[in-house]
MARMARGU-959292 format. One record per residue (C-alpha): residue number from 0; chain; y, z, x. Coordinates in nm, 4 decimals, padded with zeros to 6 digits. Layout:
% residues N
[NUM,A,[Y,Z,X]];
...
END
This chain:
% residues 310
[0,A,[-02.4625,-02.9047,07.9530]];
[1,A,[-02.7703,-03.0277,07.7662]];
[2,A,[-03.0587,-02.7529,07.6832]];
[3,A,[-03.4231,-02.9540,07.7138]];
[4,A,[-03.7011,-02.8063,07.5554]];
[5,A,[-04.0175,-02.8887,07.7153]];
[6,A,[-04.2751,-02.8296,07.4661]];
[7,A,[-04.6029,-02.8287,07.6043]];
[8,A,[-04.9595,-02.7699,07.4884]];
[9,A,[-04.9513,-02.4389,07.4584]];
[10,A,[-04.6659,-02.4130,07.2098]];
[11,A,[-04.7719,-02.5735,06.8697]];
[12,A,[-04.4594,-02.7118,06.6369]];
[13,A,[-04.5687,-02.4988,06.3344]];
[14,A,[-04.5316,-02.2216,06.5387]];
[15,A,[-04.2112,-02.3134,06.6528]];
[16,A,[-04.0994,-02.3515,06.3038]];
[17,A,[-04.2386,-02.0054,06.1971]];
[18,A,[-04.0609,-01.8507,06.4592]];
[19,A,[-03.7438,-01.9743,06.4304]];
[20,A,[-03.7315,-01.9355,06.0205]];
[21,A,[-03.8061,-01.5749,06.0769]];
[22,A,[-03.5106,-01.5062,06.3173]];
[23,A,[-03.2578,-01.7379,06.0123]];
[24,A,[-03.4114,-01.4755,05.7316]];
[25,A,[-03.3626,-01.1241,05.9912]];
[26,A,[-03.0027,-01.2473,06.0680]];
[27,A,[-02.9228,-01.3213,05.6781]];
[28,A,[-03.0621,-00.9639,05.5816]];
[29,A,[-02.8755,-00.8112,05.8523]];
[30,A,[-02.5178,-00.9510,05.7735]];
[31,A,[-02.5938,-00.9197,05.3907]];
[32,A,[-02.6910,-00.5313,05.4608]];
[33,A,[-02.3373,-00.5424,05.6717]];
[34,A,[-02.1843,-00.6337,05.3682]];
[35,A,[-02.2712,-00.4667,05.0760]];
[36,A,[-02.2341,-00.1491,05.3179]];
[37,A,[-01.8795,-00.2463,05.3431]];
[38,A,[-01.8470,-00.3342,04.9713]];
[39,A,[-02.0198,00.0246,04.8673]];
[40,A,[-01.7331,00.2012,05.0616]];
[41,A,[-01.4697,-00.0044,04.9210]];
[42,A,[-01.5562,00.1119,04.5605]];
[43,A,[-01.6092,00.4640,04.6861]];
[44,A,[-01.2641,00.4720,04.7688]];
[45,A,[-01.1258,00.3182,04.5021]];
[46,A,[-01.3057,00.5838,04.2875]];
[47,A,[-01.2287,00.8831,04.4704]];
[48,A,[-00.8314,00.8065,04.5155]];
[49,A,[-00.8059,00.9023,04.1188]];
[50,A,[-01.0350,01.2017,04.1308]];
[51,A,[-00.8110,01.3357,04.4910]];
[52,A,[-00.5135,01.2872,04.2463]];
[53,A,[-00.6529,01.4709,03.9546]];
[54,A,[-00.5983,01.8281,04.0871]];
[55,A,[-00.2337,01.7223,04.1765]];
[56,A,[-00.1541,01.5738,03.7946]];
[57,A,[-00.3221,01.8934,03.6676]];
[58,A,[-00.0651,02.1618,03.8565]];
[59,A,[00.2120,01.9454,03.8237]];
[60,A,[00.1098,01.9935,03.4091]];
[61,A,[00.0690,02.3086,03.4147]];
[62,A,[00.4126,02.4105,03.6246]];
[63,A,[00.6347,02.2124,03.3050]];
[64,A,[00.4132,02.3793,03.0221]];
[65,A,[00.4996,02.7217,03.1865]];
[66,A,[00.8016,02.6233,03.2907]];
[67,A,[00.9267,02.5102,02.8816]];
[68,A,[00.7467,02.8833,02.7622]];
[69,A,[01.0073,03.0808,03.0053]];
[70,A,[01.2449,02.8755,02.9120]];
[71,A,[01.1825,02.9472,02.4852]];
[72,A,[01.0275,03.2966,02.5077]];
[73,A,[01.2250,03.4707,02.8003]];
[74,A,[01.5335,03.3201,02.7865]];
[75,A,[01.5349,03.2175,02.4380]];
[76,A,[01.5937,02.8258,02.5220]];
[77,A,[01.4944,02.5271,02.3041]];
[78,A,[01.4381,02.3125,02.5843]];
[79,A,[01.3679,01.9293,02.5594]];
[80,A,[00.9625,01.8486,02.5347]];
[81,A,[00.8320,01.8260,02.8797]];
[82,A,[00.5278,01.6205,02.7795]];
[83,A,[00.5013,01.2653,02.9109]];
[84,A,[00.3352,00.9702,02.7627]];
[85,A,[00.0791,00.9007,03.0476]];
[86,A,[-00.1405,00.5646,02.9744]];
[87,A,[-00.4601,00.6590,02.9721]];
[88,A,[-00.7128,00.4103,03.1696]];
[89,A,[-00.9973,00.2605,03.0714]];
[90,A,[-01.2110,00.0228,03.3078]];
[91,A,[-00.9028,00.0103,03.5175]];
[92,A,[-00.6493,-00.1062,03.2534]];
[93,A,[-00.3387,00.0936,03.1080]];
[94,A,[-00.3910,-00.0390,02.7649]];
[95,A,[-00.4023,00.1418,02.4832]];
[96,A,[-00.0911,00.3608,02.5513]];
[97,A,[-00.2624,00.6776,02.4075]];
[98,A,[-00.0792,01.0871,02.4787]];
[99,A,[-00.2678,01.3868,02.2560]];
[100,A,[00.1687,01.4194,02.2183]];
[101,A,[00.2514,01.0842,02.0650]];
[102,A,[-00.0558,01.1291,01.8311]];
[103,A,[00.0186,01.4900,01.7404]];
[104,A,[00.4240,01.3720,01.6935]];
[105,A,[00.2524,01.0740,01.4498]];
[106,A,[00.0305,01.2880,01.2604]];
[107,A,[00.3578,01.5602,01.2028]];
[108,A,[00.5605,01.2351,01.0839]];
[109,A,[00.3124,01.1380,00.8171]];
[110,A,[00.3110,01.5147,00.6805]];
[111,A,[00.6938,01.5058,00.7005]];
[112,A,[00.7141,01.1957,00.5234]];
[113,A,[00.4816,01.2698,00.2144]];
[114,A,[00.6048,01.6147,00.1681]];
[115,A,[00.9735,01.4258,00.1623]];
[116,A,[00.8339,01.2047,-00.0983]];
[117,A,[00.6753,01.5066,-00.2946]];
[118,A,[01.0114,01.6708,-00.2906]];
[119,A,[01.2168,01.3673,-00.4288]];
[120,A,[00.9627,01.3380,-00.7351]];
[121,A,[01.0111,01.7352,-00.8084]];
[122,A,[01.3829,01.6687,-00.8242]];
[123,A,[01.3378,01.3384,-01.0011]];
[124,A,[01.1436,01.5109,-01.2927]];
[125,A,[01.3460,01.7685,-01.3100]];
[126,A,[01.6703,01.5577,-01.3615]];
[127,A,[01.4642,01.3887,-01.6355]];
[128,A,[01.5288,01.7372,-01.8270]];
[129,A,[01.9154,01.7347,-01.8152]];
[130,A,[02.1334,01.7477,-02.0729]];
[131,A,[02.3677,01.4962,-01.9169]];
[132,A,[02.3021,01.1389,-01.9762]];
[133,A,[02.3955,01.0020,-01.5975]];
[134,A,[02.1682,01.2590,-01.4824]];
[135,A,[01.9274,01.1778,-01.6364]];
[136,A,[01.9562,00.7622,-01.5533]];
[137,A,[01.9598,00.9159,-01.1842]];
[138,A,[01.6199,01.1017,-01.2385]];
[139,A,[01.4751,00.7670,-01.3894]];
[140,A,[01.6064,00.5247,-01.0810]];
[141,A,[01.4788,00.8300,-00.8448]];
[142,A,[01.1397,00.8053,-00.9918]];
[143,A,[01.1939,00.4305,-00.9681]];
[144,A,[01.2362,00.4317,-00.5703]];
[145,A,[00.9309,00.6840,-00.5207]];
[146,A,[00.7140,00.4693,-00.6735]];
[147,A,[00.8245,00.1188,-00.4905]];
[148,A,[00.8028,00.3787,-00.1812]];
[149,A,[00.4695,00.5735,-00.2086]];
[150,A,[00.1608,00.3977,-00.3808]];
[151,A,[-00.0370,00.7404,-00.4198]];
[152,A,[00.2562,00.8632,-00.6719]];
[153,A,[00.2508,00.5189,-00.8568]];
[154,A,[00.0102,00.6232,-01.1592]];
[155,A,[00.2069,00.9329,-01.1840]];
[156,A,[00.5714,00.7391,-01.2069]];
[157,A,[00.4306,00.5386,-01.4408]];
[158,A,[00.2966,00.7779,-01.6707]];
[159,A,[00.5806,01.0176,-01.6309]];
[160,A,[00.8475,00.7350,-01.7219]];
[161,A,[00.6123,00.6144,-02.0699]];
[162,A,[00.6085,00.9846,-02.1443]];
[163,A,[00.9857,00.9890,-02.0880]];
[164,A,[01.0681,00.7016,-02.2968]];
[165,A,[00.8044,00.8465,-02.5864]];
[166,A,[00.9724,01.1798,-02.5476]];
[167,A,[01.3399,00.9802,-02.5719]];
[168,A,[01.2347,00.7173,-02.8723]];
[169,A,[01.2118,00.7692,-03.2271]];
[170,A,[00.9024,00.6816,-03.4239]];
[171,A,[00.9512,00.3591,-03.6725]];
[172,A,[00.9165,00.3917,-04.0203]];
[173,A,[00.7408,00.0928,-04.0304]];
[174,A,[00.3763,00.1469,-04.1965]];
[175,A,[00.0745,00.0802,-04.0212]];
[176,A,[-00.1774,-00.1490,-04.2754]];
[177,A,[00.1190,-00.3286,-04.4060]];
[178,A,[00.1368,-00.7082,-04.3628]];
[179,A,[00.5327,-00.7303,-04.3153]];
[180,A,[00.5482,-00.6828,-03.9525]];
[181,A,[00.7175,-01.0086,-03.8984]];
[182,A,[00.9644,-00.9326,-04.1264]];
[183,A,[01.2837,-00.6944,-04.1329]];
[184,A,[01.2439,-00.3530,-04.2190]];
[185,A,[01.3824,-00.3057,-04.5833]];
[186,A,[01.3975,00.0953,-04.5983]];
[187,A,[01.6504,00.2942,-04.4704]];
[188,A,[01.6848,00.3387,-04.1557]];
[189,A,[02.0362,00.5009,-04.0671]];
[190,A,[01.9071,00.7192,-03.8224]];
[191,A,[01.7192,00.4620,-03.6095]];
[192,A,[01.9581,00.3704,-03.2967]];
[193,A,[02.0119,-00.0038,-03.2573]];
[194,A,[01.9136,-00.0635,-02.9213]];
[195,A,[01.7412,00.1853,-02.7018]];
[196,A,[01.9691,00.4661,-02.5061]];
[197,A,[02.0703,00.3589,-02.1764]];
[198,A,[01.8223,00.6126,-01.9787]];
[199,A,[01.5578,00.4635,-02.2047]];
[200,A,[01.6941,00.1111,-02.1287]];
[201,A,[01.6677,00.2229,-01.7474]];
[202,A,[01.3239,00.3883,-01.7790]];
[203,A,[01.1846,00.0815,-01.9876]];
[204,A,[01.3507,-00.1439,-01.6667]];
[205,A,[01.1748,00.0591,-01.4142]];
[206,A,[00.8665,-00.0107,-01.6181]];
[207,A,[00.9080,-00.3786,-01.6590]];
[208,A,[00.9995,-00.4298,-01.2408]];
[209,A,[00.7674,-00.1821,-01.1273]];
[210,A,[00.5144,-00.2820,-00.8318]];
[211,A,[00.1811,-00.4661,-00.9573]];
[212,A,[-00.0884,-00.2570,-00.8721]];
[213,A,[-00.4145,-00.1467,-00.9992]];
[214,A,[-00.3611,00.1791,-01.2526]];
[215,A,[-00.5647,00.4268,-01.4221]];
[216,A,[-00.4584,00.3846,-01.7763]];
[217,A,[-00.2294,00.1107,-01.9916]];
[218,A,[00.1073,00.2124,-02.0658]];
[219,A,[00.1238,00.3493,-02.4581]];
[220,A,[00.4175,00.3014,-02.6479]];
[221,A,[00.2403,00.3217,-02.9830]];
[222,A,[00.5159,00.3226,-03.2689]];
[223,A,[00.8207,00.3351,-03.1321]];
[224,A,[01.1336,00.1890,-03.2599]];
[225,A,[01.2445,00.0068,-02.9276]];
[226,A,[01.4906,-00.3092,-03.1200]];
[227,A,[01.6571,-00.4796,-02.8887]];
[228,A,[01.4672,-00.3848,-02.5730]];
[229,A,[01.4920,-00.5280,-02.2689]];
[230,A,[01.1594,-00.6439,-02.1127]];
[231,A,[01.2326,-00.9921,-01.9578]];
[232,A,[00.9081,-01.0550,-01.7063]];
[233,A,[00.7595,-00.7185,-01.8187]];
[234,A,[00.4153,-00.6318,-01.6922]];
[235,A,[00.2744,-00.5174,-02.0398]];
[236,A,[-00.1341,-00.5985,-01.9582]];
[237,A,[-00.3140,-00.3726,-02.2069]];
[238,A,[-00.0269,-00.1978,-02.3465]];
[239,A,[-00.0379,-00.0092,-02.6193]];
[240,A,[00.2274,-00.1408,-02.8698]];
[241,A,[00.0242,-00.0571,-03.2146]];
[242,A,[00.3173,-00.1008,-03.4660]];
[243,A,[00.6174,-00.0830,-03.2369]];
[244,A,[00.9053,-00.2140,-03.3664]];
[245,A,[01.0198,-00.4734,-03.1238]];
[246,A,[01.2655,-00.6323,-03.3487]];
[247,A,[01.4916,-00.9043,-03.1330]];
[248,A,[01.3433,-00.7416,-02.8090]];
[249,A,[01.3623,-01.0183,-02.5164]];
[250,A,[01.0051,-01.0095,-02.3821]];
[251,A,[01.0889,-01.3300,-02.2223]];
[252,A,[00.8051,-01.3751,-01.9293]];
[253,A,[00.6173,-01.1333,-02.0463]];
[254,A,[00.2968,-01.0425,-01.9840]];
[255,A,[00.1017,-00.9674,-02.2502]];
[256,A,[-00.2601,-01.0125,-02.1370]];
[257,A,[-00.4692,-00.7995,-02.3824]];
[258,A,[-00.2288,-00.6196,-02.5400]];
[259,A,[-00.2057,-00.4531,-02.8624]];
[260,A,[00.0563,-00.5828,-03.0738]];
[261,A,[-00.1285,-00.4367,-03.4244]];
[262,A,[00.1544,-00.4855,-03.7097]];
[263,A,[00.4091,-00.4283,-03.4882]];
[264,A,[00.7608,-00.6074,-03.5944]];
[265,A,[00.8342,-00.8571,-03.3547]];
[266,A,[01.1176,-01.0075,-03.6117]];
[267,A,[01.3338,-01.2324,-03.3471]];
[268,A,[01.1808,-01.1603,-03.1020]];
[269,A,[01.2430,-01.3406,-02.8063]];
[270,A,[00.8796,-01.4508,-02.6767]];
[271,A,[00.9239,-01.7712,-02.5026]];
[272,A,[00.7170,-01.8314,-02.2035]];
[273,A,[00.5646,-01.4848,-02.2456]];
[274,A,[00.1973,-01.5078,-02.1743]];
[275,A,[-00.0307,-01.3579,-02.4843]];
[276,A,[-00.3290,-01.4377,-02.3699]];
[277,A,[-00.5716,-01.2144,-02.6195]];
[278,A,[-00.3588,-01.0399,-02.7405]];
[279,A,[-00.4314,-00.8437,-03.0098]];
[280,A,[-00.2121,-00.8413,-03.3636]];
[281,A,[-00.4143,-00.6711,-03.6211]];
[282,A,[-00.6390,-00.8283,-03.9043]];
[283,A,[-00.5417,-01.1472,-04.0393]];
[284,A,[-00.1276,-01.1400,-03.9070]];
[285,A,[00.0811,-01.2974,-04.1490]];
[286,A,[00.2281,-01.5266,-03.8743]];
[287,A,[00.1748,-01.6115,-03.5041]];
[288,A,[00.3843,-01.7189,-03.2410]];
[289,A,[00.4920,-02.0420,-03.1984]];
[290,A,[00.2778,-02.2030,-02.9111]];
[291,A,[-00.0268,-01.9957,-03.0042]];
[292,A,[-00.3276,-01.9468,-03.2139]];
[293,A,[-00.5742,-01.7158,-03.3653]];
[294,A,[-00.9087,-01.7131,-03.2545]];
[295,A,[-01.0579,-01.4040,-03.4289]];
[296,A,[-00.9606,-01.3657,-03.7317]];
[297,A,[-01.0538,-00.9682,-03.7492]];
[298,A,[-00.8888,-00.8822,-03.4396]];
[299,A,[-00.6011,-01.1177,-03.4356]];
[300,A,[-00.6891,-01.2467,-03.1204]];
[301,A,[-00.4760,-01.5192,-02.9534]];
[302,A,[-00.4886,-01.7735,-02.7366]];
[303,A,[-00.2367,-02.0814,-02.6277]];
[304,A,[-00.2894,-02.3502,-02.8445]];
[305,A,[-00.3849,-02.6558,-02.6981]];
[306,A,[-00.1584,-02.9400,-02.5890]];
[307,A,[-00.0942,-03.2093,-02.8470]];
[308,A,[-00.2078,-03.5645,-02.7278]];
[309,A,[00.1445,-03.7909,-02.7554]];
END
């Protein structure tokens, strides 16, 4: 059936149209007031299904804490931890994973762990003091493995294992202000060992492959007789080696950086591709290196001498 609207004069069109966009706008506000009414319950619920749980999580707590108490104190139990990791939720997610347990279980494994490492140094040092020889080695690789193992007891290692080797070595009778430290010691020297002991050998290893990290002070090995040492690849920056006799040492790969090498005796001394970068050997040396040159004369000062044009 077709609907005819007469319009006559008494109806103008504007007024039509006024009326008719008024009813469009009351039925749009009345369906969008429908909805967000509907939408304003939904999250209601959706918020107030946790909070009706929470009582119910709570007890259910409670009951297993009491329960693992009469268990230890009454009957004298050590029952299994009743705690649960529960993800905790944030905006509606279950990521992170967080429990006050697991962090309280972390934090006890990190106190564990560096008391452990504090114990194994104690016993380290004090093999250090024995009178046997493989005891002794033991102590130095123990120290060794704290060190690659805890960073915080690094310095220490260090300095404990130069003191070690100081403690171990015997002084050189070479004299300091004499030019002849690139030559072979002429005096006596019976009671000088010909190689370093083989717990200094191990302690000067641990020193040569320890970790490179930043420490507080260079390693000082002023005037020690250390012939024949082994320090292929050492890392020697800064080290104190102020007439050291180093006589046929293998400092192969080396480094060197900075370090004071003041009339010590480096007679055969195996140097190649060791990096002596100002390095320091005393007034006016009577020899350098092959593959490097002096640049201060007062210091004795190196630096690699430039490449030859062919």
């Amino acid at each position: 059936m077709s609907l005819w609207v007469i319009v006559d004069d008494s109806i103008a069109v504007d007024e039509l149209l006024a009326g008719a966009g008024a009813a469009a706008l009351a039925a749009f506000l009345a369906d969008l007031v429908t909805h967000q009414a509907a939408t304003r319950f939904r999250m209601r619920a959706g918020w107030l299904v946790p909070v009706l749980s929470l009582p119910g999580q709570v007890t259910r707590d409670t009951v297993v804490v009491f329960a693992a108490l009469w268990r230890r104190l009454v009957r004298g139990e050590q029952p299994p931890s009743g705690f649960r990791e529960t993800p905790a939720r944030f905006g509606g997610t279950s990521d992170p994973r967080v429990s006050a347990a697991g962090l309280a279980r972390a934090a006890h494994r990190r106190l564990r762990r560096r008391g452990q490492v504090t114990e194994r140094f104690t016993n380290a040092l004090e093999r250090l003091g024995s009178s046997e020889l493989y005891v002794r080695i033991g102590g130095v690789h123990a120290l060794e493995h704290v060190m690659r193992d805890s960073a915080s007891h690094h310095d220490d290692v260090v300095e404990v294992l130069a003191a070690f080797i100081r403690d171990r070595v015997p002084a050189t009778h070479h004299q300091l202000g004499s030019h002849a430290w690139m030559h072979p010691v002429t005096a006596s020297v019976d009671d000088l060992p010909p190689q370093p002991e083989p717990d200094v050998q191990a302690a000067l290893t641990a020193l040569a492959q320890r970790p490179r990290r930043p420490e507080r002070r260079n390693i000082d090995l002023t005037g020690l007789h250390l012939t024949r040492a082994q320090l292929g690849g050492a890392g020697l920056t800064g080290a104190e080696l102020v007439g050291a006799n180093l006589t046929h040492a293998w400092l192969r790969g080396a480094n060197l950086t900075r370090a004071d090498l003041g009339f010590a005796n480096l007679t055969r001394a195996q140097l190649s591709a060791a990096n002596l970068t100002r390095a320091q050997f005393g007034a006016d040396p009577p020899g350098v290196p092959a593959g490097w040159i002096v640049i201060d004369r007062h210091t004795g000062e190196l630096a690699p001498a430039p490449a030859q044009d062919t």
